[in-house]
C-alpha positions in Angstrom: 17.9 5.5 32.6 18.6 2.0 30.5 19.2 2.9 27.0 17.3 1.3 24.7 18.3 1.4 21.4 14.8 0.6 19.7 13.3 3.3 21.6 15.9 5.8 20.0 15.1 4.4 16.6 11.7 4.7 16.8 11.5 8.3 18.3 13.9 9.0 15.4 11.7 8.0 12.8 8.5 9.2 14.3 9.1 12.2 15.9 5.8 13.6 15.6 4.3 10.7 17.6 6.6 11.5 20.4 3.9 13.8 22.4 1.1 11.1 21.9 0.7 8.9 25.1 1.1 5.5 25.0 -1.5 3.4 23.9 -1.7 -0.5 25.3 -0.5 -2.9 22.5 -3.0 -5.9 23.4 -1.7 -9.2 22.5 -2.2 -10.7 19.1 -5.0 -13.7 18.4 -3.5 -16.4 17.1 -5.2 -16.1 13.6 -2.8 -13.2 12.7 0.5 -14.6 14.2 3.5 -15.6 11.4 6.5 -17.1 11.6 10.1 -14.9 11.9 11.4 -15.4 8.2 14.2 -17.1 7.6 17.7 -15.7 6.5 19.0 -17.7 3.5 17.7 -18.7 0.7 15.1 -17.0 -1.8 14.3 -14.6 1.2 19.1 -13.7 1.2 18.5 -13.4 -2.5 15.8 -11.2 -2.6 17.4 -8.9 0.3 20.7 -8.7 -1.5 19.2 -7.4 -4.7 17.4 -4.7 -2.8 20.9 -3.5 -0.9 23.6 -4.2 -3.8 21.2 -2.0 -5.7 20.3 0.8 -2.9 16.6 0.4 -2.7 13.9 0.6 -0.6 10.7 -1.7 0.3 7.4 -0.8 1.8 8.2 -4.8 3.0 10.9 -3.2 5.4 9.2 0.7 6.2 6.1 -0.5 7.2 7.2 -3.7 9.1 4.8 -5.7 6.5 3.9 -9.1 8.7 4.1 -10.9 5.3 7.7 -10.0 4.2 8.8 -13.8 4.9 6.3 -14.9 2.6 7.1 -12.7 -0.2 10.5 -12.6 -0.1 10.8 -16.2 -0.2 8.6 -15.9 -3.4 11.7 -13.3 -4.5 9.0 -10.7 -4.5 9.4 -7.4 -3.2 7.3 -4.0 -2.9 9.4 -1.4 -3.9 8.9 2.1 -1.9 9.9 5.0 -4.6 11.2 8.8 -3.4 13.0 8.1 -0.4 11.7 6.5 3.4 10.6 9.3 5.1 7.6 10.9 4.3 5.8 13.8 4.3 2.6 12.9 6.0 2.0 11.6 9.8 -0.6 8.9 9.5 -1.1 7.6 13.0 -1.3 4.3 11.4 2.0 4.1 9.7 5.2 3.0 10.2 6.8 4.8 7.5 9.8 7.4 8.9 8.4 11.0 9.2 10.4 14.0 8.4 12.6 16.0 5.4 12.8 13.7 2.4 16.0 14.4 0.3 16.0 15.1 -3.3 14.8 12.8 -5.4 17.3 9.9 -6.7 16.8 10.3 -10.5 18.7 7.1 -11.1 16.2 5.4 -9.1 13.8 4.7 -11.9 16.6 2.9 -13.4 18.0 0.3 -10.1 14.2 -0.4 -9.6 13.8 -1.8 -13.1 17.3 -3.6 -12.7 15.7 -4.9 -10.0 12.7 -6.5 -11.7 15.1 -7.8 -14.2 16.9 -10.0 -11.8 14.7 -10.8 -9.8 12.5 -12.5 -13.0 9.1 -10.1 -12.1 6.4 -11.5 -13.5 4.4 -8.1 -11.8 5.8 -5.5 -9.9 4.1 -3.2 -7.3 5.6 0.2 -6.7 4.6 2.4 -4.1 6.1 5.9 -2.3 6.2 7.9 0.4 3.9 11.1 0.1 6.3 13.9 -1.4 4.1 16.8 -0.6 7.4 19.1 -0.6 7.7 18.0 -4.5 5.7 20.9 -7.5 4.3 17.5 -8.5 3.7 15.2 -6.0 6.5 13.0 -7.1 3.7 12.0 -10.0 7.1 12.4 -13.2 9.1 10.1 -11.0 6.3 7.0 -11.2 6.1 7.9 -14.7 9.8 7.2 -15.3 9.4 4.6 -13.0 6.9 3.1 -15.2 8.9 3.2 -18.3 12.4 2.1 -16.7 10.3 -1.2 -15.6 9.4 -1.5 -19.3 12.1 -0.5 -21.1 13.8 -3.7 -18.8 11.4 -6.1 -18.8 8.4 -5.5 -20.9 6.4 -8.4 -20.2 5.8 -7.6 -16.9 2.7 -6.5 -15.8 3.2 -3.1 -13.1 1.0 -1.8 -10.9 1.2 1.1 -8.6 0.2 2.2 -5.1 0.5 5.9 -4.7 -0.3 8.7 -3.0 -3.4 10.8 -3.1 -1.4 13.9 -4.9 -3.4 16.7 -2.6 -3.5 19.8 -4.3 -1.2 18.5 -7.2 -3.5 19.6 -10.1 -2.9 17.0 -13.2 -0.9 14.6 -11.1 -2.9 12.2 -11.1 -4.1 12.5 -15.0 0.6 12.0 -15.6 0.8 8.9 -14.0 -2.3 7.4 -15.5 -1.6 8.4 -18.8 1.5 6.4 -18.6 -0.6 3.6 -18.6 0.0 1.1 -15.5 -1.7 -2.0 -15.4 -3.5 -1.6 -11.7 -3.7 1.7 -10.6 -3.9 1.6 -6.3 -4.4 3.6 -3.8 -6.1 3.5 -0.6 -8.6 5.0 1.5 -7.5 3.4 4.5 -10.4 4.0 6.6 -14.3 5.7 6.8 -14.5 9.1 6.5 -15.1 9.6 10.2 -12.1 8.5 11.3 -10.0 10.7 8.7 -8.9 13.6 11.3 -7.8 11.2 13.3 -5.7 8.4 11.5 -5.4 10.2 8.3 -4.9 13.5 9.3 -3.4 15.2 6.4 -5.4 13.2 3.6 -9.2 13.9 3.1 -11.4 10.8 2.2 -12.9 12.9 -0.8 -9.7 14.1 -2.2 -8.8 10.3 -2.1 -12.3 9.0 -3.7 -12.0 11.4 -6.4 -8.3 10.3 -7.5 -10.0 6.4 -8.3 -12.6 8.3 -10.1 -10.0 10.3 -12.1 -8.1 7.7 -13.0 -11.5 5.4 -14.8 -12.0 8.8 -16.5 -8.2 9.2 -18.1 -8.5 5.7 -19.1 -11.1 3.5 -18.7 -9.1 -0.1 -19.1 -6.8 0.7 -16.0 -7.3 -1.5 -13.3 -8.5 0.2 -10.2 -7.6 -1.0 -6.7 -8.1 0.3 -3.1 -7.6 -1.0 0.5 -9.1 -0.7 3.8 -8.0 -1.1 7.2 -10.1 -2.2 10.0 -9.8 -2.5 14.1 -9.5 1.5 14.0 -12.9 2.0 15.8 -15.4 1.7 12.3 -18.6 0.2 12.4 -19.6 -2.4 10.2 -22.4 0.1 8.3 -20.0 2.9 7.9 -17.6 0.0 6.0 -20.7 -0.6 3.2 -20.8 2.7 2.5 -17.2 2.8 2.0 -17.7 -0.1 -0.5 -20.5 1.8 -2.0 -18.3 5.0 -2.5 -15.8 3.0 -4.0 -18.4 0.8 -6.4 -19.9 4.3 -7.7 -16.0 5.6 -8.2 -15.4 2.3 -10.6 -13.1 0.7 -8.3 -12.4 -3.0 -9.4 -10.3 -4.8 -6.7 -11.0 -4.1 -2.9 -8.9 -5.6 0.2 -9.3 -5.5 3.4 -6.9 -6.8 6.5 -6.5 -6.1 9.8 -4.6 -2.9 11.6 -1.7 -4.1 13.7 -0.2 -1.3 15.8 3.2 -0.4 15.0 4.2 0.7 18.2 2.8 2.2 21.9 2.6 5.8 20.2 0.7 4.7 17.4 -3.3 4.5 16.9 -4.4 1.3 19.1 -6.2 -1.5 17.8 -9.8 -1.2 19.0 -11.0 -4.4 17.5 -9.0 -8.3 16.3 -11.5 -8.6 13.3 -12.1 -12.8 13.4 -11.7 -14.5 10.4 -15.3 -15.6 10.0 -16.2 -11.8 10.2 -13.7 -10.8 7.5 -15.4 -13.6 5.6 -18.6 -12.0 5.9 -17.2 -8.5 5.0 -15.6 -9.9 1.9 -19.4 -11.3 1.1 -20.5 -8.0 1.5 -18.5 -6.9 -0.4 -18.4 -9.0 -3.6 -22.4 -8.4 -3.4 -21.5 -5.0 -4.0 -20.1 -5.8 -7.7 -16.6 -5.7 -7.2 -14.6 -8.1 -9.8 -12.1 -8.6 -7.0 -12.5 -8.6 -3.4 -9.6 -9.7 -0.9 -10.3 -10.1 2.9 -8.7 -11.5 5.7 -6.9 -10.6 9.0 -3.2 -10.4 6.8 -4.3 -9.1 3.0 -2.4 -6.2 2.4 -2.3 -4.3 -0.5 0.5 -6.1 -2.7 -0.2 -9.6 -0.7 -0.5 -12.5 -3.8 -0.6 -9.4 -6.0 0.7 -11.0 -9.2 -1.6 -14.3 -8.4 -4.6 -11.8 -7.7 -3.7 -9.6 -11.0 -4.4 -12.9 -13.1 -7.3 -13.4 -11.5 -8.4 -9.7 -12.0 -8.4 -10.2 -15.7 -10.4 -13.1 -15.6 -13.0 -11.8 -14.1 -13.4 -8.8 -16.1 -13.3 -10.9 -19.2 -16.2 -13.6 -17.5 -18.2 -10.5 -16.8 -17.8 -9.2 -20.6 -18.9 -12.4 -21.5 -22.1 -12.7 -19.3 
């Protein structure tokens, strides 16, 4: 047998996915293709602030196809509670397995990190701790108040998890006040058991709901995936369920396969049809609406988060 060493690496980090069969991993249109970064420059910079200071990036975990972009722009996701996680979405890329104990100097390198690197607005994100009493829900709150403590002019906004079965999580971190509060539903609920197996859509829906009710000013965010196998009607009503949860910023990109024994793309979304979702979509009375084949979540974030206030201040006005 030839030994191949990115096999071994990726058996190692998703052992759960071992058992699957392989799925085909068609090729990619050309509308989603983007260029290998480049080494030095802002995109050396920004990768030796995130070593010298021991940190992780959902840039790197989840093989983000827009990390040459960022970095260049020195910005960086930062991934909080470890790289392996909990959960065994058969979408993600994130390791699976036994998270260590929480780093409780973390906090503190991540807002170092934001200082040098001149944030303007920071995203932070995590793994799913469902092992932690909490969540993990304390460690974005000291999170939070590292960043401002460091630099308190920048604006911070947070992707979490969906705290299942973490009673008053949700109400800690939003009482801490970030500026966008994100986190996604991935997908329609039909498609939960099998790409979000250990989330429920609900559970999910309610947390963005929560969060409007703790405080109403907080930015709410979520994202969506699609080439999983939805249907264009069962998207709207995803929209809808968001719209009557208060959600103010929705994006949508396209699902690229990690590897063989992850969920296969059933569907390259074209850019003229993500157009039209995103026209659904701002009919729908979001204030923000991203769409195309490579938005991601924290894609133009800081850019999109100026244009987020805007828009809430035009539609006070009208």
């Amino acid at each position: 047998m030839t030994y191949n060493p990115d096999l071994l690496d990726k058996a190692k980090r998703h052992p759960e996915k071992q058992k699957n069969p392989d799925q085909p991993m068609g090729k990619k249109p050309d509308w989603i293709r983007v260029r290998a970064p480049a080494a030095g420059g802002a995109y050396g910079e920004t990768h030796s602030i995130v070593k010298q200071l021991k940190l992780t990036t959902v840039c790197e975990e989840a093989g983000c196809p827009n990390i040459g972009e960022c970095w260049n722009k020195r910005h960086a996701t930062f991934m909080i509670m470890g790289e392996v996680c909990t959960r065994a979405c058969a979408f993600c890329n994130v390791a699976t397995g036994k998270p260590d104990e929480l780093d409780k100097m973390e906090p503190l390198r991540v807002a170092v990190a934001v200082e040098k690197m001149g944030l303007k607005h920071v995203v932070v994100t995590s793994v799913d701790r469902d092992d932690l009493p909490d969540g993990g829900a304390e460690h974005f709150v000291k999170t939070i108040e590292a960043i401002r403590f460091k630099s308190p002019e920048t604006t911070i906004e947070i992707l979490t998890p969906d705290f299942k079965k973490k009673t008053g999580a949700v109400d800690i971190v939003a009482k801490s006040r970030p500026d966008v509060f994100n986190h996604n539903l991935e997908t329609v609920p039909r498609l939960y058991p099998k790409v979000r197996p250990g989330a429920r859509y609900y559970t999910s829906l309610r947390l963005l709901e929560r969060v409007k009710e703790v405080d109403p000013d907080i930015y709410t965010k979520s994202g969506l995936m699609v080439g999983l196998g939805e249907a264009l009607e069962e998207v709207g009503q995803v929209m809808d369920d968001m719209r009557a949860a208060g959600v103010d910023f929705l994006t949508i990109g396209q699902y690229l396969q990690p590897s063989p024994k992850h969920a296969p793309v059933t569907h390259f979304w074209t850019p003229d049809e993500f157009e039209v979702l995103g026209k659904i979509a701002k009919s729908k009375g979001f204030l923000m609406v991203s769409a195309s084949p490579l938005t991601r979540s924290s894609h133009h974030a800081g850019e999109d988060f100026d244009r987020l206030k805007a828009a809430r201040e035009a539609s006070r006005r009208a």
